[in-house]
Phi, psi and omega in degrees: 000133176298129167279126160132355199233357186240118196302170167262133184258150212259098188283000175248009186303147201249132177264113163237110143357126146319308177325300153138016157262123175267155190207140189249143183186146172292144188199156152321320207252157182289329189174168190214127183251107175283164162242358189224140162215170164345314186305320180235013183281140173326334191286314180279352194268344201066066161223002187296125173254133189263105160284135167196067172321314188265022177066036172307312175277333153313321154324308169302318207285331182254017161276351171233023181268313141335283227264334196278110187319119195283144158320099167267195193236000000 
């Protein structure tokens, strides 16, 4: 490696959460203010809700239900 051209790396650099958890990890930079992490995004906590307010996926399921060529005889 060329000296003199590669920023510094920091190995304790600190993530700190809205939420209010922090997490240590190597980074360019001294620290980071995250607004979302593991701790508290929905997908991981299971608090996650799947909306389909407008009935889509049925809409789709009887729009290619239609569309499927019928068996003649």
């Amino acid at each position: 490696m060329k000296k003199g051209i590669h920023p510094n790396y920091y190995s304790k650099a600190v993530y700190s959460c809205a939420c209010g958890a922090s997490y240590t990890m190597g980074s360019t930079n001294e620290s980071y203010n995250i607004e979302i992490c593991s701790a508290c995004h929905p997908f991981y906590t299971g608090q996650e809700k799947v909306l389909d307010t407008a009935g889509r996926v049925e809409k789709f399921k009887a729009r290619q239900a239609a569309a499927k060529p019928k068996a003649t005889k």
